[in-house]
LOMIKOL-617811 format. One line per 3 residues: their letters; for each residue x negated, y negated, z negated of N, C-alpha, C. Coordinates in nm, 3 decimals, decimal comma. Atoms other than C-alpha are relative to their C-alpha. Example, Ala and Ser with C-alpha at 12.3 -4.5 7.8 and 13.67 -1.06 7.14 Angstrom:
BEGIN
AS = -0,089/0,119/0,000/-1,230/0,450/-0,780/-0,090/-0,120/0,000 ~ 0,082/0,119/0,006/-1,367/0,106/-0,714/0,077/-0,109/-0,073
END
This chain:
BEGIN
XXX = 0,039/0,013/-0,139/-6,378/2,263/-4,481/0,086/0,092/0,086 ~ -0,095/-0,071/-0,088/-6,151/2,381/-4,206/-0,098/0,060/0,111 ~ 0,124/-0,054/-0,135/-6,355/2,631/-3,945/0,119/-0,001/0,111
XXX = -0,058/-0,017/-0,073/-6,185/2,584/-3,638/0,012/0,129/0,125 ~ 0,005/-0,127/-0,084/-6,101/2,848/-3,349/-0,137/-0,006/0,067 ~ 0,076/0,003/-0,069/-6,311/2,741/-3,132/-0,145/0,007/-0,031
XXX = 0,067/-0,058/0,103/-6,595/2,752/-3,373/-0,070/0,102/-0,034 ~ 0,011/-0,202/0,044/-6,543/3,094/-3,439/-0,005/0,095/0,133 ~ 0,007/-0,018/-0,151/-6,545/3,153/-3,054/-0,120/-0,008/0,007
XXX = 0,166/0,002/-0,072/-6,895/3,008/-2,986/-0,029/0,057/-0,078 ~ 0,092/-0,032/0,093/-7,036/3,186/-3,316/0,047/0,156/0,037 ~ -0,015/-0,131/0,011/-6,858/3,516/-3,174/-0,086/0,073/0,165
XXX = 0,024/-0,038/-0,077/-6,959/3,496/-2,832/-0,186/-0,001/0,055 ~ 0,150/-0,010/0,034/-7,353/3,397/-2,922/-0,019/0,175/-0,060 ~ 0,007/-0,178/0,071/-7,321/3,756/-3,186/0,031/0,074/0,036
XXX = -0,099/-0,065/-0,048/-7,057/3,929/-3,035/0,054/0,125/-0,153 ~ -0,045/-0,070/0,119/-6,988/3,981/-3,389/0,184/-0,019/0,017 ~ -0,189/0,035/-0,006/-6,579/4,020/-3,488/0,027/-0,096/-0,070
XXX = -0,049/0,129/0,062/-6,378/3,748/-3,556/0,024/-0,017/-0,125 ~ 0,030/0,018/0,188/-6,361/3,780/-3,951/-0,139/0,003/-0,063 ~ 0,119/0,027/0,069/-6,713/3,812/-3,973/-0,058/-0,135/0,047
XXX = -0,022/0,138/-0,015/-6,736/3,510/-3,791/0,061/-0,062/-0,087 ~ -0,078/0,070/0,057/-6,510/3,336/-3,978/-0,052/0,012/-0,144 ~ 0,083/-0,001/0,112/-6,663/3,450/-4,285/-0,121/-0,109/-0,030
XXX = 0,168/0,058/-0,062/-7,044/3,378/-4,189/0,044/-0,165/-0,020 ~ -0,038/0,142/0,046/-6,911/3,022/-4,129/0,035/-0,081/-0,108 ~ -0,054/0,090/0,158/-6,731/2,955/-4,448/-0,145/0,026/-0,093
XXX = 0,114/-0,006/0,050/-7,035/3,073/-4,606/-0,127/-0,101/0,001 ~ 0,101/0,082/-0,085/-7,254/2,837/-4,403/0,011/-0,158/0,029 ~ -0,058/0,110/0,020/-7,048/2,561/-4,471/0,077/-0,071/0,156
XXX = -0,011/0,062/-0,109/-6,946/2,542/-4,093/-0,157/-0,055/0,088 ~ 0,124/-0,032/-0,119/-7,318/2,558/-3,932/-0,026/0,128/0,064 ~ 0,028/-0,089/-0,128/-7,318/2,729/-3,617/-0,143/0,058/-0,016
XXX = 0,144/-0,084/0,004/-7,723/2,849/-3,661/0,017/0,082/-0,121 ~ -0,008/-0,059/0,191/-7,691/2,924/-4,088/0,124/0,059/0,058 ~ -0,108/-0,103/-0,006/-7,393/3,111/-3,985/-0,072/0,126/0,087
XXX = 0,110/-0,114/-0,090/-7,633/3,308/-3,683/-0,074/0,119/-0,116 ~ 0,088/-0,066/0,104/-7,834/3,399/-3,984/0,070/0,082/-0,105 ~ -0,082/-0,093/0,080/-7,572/3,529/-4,203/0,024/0,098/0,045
XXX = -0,058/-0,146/-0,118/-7,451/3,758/-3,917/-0,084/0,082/-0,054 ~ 0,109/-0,099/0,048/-7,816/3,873/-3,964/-0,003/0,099/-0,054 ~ 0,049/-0,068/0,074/-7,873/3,929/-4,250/0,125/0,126/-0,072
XXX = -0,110/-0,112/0,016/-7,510/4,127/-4,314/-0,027/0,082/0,125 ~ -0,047/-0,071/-0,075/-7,595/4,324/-3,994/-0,034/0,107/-0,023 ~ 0,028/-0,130/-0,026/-7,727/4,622/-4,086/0,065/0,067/-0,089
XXX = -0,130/-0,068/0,068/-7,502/4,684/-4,343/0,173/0,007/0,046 ~ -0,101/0,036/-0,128/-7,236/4,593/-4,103/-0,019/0,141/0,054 ~ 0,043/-0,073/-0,100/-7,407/4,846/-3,901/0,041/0,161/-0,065
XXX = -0,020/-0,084/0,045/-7,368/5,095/-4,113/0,176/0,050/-0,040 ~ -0,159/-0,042/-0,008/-6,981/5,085/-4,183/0,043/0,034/0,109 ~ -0,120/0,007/-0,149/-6,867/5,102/-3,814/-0,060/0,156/0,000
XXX = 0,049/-0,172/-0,028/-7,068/5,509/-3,802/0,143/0,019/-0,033 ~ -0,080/-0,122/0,038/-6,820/5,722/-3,795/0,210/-0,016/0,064 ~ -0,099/0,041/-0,072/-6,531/5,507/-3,618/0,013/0,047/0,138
XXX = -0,046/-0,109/-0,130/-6,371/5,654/-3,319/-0,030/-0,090/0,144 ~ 0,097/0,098/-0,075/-6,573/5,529/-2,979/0,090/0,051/0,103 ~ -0,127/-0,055/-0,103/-6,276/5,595/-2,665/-0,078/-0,115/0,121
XXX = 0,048/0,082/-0,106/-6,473/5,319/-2,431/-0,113/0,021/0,034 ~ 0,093/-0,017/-0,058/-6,752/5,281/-2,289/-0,035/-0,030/0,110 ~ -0,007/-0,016/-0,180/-6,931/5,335/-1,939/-0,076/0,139/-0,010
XXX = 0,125/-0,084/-0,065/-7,152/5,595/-1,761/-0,098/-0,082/0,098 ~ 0,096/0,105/-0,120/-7,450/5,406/-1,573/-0,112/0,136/0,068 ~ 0,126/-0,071/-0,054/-7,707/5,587/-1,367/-0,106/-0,090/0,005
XXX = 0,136/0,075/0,001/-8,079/5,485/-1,295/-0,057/0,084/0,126 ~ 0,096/-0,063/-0,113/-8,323/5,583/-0,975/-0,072/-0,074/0,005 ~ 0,126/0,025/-0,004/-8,648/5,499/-1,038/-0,054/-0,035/0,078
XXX = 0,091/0,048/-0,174/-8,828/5,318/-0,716/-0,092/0,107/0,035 ~ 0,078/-0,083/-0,032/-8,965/5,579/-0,520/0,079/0,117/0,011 ~ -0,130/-0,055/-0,033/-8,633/5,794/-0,537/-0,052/0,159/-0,082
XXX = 0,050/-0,187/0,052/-8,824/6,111/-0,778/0,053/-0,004/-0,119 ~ -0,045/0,020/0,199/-8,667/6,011/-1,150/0,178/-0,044/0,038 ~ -0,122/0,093/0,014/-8,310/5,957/-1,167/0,084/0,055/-0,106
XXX = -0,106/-0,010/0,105/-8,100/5,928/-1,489/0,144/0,006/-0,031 ~ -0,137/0,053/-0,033/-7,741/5,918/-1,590/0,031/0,000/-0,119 ~ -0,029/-0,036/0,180/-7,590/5,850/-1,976/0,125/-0,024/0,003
XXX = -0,136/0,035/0,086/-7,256/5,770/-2,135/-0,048/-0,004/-0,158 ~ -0,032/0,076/0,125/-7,220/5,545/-2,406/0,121/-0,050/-0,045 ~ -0,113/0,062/0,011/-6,937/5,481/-2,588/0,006/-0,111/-0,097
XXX = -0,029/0,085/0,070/-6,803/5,205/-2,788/0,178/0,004/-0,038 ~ -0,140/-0,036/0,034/-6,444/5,125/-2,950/0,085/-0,057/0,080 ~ -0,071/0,018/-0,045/-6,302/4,911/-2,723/-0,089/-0,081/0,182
XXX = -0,011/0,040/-0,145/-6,309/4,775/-2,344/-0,081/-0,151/0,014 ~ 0,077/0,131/0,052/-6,428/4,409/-2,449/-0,136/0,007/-0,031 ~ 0,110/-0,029/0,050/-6,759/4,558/-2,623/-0,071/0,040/0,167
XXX = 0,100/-0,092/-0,117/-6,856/4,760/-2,274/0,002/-0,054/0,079 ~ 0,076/0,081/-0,061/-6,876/4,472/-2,090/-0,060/-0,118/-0,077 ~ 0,099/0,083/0,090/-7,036/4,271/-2,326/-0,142/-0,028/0,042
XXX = 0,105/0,060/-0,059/-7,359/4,118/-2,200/-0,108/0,126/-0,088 ~ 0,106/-0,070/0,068/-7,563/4,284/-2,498/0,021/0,195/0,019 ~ 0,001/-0,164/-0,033/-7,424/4,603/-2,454/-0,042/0,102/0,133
XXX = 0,056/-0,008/-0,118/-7,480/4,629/-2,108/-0,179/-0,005/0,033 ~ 0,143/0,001/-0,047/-7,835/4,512/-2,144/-0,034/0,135/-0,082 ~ 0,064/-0,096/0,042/-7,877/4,814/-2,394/-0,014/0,157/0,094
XXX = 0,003/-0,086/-0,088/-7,746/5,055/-2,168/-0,102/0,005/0,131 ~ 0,111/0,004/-0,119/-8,000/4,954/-1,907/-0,145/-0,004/-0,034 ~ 0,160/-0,052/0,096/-8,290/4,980/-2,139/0,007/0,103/-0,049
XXX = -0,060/-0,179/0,045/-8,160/5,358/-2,278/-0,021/0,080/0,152 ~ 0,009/-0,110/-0,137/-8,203/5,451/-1,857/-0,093/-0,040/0,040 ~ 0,090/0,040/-0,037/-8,524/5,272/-1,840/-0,131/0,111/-0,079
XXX = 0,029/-0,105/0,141/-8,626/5,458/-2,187/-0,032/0,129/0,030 ~ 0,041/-0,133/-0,010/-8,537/5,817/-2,082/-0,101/-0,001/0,132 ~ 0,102/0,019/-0,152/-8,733/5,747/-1,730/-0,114/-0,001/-0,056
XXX = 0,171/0,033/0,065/-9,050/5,662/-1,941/-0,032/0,100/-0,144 ~ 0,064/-0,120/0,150/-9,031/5,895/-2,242/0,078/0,161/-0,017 ~ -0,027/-0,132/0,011/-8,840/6,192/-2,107/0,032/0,093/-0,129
XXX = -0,020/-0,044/0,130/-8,685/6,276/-2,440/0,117/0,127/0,049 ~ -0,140/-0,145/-0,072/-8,480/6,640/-2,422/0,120/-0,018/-0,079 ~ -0,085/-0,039/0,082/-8,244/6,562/-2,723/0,043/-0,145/-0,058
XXX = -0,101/0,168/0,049/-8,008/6,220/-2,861/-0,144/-0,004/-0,120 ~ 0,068/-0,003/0,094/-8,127/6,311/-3,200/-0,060/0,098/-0,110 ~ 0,053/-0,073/0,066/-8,282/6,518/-3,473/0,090/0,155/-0,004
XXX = -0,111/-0,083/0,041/-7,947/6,724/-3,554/0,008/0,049/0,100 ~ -0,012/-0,052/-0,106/-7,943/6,792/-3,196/-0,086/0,133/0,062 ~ 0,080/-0,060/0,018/-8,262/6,979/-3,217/0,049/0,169/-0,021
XXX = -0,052/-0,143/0,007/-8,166/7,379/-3,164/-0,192/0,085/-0,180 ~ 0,046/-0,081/0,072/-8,285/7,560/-3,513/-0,121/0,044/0,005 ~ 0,097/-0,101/-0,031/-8,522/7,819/-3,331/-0,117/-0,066/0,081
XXX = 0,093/0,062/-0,046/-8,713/7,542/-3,192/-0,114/-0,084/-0,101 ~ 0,084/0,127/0,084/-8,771/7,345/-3,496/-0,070/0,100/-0,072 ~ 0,052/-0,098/0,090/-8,854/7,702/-3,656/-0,149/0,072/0,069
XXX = 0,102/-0,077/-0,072/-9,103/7,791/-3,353/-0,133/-0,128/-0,012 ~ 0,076/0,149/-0,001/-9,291/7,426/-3,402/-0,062/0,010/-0,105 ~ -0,006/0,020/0,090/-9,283/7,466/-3,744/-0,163/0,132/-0,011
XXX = 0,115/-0,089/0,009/-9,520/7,801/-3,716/-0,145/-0,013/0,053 ~ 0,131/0,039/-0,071/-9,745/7,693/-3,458/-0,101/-0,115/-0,075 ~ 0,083/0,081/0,117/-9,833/7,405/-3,650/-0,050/0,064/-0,119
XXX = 0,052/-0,050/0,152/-9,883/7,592/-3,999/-0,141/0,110/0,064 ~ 0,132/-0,136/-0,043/-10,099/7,873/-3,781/-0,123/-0,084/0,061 ~ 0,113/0,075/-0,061/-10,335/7,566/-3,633/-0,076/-0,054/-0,144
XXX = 0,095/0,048/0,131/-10,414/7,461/-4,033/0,044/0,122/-0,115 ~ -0,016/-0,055/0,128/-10,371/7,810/-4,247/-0,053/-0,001/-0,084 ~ 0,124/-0,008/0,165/-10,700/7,761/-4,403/-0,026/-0,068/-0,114
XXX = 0,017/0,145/0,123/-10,607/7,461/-4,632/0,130/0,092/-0,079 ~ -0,055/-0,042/0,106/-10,401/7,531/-4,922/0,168/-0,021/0,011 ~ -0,118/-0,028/-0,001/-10,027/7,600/-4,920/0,105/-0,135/0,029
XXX = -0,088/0,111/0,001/-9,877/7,242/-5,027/-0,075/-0,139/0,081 ~ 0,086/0,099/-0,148/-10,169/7,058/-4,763/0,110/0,041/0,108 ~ -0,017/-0,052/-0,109/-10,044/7,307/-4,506/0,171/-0,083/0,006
XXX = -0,127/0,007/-0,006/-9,649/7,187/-4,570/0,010/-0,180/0,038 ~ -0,023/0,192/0,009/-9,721/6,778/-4,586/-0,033/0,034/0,101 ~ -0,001/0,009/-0,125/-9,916/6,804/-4,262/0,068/0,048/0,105
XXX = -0,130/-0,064/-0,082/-9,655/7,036/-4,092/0,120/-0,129/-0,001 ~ -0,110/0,123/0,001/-9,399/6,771/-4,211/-0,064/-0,109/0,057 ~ 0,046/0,138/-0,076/-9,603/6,482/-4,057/-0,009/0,008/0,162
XXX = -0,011/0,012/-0,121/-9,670/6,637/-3,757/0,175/0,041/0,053 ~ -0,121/-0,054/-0,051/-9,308/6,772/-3,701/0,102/-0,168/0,009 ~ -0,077/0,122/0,005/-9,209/6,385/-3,767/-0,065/-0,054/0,186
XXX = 0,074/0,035/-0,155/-9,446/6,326/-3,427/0,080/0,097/0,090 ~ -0,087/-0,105/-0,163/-9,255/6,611/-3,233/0,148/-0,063/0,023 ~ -0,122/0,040/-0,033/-8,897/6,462/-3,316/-0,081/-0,148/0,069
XXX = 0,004/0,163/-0,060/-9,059/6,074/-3,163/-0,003/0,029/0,145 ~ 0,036/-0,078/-0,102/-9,171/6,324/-2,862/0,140/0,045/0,074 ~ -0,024/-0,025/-0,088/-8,895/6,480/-2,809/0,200/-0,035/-0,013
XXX = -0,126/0,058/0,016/-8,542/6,283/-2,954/0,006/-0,127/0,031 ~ -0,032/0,102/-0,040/-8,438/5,996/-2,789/0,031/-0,118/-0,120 ~ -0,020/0,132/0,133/-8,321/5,782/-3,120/-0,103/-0,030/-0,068
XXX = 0,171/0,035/0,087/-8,689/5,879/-3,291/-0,089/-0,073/0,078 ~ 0,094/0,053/-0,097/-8,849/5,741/-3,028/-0,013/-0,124/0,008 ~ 0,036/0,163/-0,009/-9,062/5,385/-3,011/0,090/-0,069/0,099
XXX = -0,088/0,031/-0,145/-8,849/5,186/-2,782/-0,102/-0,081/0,113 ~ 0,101/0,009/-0,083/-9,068/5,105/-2,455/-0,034/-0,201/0,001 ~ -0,039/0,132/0,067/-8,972/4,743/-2,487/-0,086/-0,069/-0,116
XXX = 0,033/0,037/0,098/-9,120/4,692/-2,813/0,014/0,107/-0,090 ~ 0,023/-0,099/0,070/-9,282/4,954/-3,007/-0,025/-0,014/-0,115 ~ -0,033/0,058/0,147/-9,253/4,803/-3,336/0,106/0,084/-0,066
XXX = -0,109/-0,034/0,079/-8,913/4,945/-3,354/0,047/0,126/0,103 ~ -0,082/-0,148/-0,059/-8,726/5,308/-3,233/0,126/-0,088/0,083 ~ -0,168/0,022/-0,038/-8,440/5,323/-3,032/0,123/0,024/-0,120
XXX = -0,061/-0,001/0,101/-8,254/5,415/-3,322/0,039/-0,157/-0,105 ~ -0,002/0,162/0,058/-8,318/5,054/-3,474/0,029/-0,106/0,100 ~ -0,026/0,101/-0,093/-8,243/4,909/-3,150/0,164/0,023/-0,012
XXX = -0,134/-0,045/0,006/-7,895/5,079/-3,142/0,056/-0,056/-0,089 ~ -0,058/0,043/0,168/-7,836/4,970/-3,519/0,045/-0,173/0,005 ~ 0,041/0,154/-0,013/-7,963/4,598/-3,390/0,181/-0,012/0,034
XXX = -0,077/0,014/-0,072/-7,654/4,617/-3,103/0,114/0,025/-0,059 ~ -0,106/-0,071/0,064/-7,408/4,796/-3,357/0,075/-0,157/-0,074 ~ 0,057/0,096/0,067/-7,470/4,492/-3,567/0,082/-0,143/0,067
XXX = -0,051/0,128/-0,119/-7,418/4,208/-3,306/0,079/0,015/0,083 ~ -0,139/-0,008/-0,091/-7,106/4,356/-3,115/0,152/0,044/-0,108 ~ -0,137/0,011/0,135/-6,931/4,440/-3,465/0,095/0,133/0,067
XXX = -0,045/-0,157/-0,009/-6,871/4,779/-3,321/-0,102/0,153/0,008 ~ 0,044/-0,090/0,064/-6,953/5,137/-3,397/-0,037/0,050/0,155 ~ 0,043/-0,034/-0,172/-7,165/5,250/-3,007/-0,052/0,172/-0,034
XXX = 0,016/-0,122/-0,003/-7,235/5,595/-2,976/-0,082/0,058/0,132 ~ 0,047/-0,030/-0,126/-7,514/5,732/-2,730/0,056/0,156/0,043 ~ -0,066/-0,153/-0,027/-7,282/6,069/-2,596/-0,088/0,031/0,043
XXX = 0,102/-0,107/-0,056/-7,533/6,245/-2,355/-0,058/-0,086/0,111 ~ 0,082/0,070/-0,106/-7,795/6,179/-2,084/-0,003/0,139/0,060 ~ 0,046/-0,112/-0,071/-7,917/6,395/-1,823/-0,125/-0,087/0,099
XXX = 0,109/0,068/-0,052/-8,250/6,298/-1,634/-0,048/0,088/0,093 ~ 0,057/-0,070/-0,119/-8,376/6,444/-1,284/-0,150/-0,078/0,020 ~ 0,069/0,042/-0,083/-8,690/6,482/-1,153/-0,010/0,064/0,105
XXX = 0,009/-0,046/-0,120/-8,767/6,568/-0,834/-0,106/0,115/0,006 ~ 0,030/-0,101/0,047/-8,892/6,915/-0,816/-0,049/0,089/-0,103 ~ -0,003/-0,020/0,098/-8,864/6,953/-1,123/0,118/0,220/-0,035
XX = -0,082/-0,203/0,047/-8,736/7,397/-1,252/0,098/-0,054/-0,129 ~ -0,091/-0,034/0,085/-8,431/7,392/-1,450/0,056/0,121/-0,076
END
């Protein structure tokens, strides 16, 4: 079976997967445009996982101002190339990531970001609210609740507002997935209006 360009066009610009995984997906699928959708799929999160660590030079910066003019956001996201960052899907993520920090006020991307002496001051308060249970109680529930402080207060742990089924972190992975490039959330910054810095 011969997959033609064009083909591999509509099956890239439905995914915004790359053109060899297209082209793949298809031969796989025997040349069905949907059973090829599904292949994308089900290779995307392992997909998703090779592009980490590739070098992200594009992008945008978007802002956000909340109706009512007291919340206003600003991020940079990158991606690898110029094509991806106007990409329909990528664009819509970036506008759900400034909808996100507006509604869940997260201080940090992700876990690693987390300063040491914070995760070490969390870590006490919790163990000093349950000392009276037994040593290896006191350490599981410390670890459970310290899994509730990163959803609180890292932007990737966090339910996505959208659909709380899944984190932003699994939304990111989704988009990584279906643009067949490696996105990178660089930094945010979020104002409120008389808000102490």
């Amino acid at each position: 079976m011969t997959i033609t360009l064009e083909v591999v066009r509509q099956l890239r610009e439905k995914t915004g997967a790359g053109v060899t995984d297209c082209k793949e997906a298809l031969e796989e699928s025997g040349g069905d445009l949907n059973k090829a959708i599904d292949v994308l799929r089900k290779k995307g999160i392992d997909t998703a996982r090779k592009k980490v660590g590739r070098a992200t030079k594009e992008g945008c910066i978007e802002s956000y101002i909340h109706p009512g003019n007291k919340i206003g956001v600003m991020i940079e996201i990158n991606c690898e190339t110029d094509f991806v960052a106007r990409n329909e899907d990528f664009r819509k993520f970036v506008k759900d990531l400034l909808l996100q920090i507006t509604a869940s006020n997260p201080l940090y991307i992700s876990k690693k970001d987390v300063p040491d002496d914070l995760i070490n001051k969390e870590k006490e308060m919790l163990s000093a609210q349950i000392k009276d249970k037994p040593a290896n109680v006191v350490e599981k529930i410390v670890s459970g609740r310290l899994e509730k402080f990163y959803q609180d207060i890292c932007l990737l742990e966090q339910p996505f507002v959208k659909d709380p089924s899944i984190t932003v972190n699994s939304y990111l992975t989704s988009i990584i997935a279906r643009t067949g490039e490696n996105i990178i959330i660089r930094r945010f910054v979020r104002y409120q209006l008389g808000e102490e810095t």
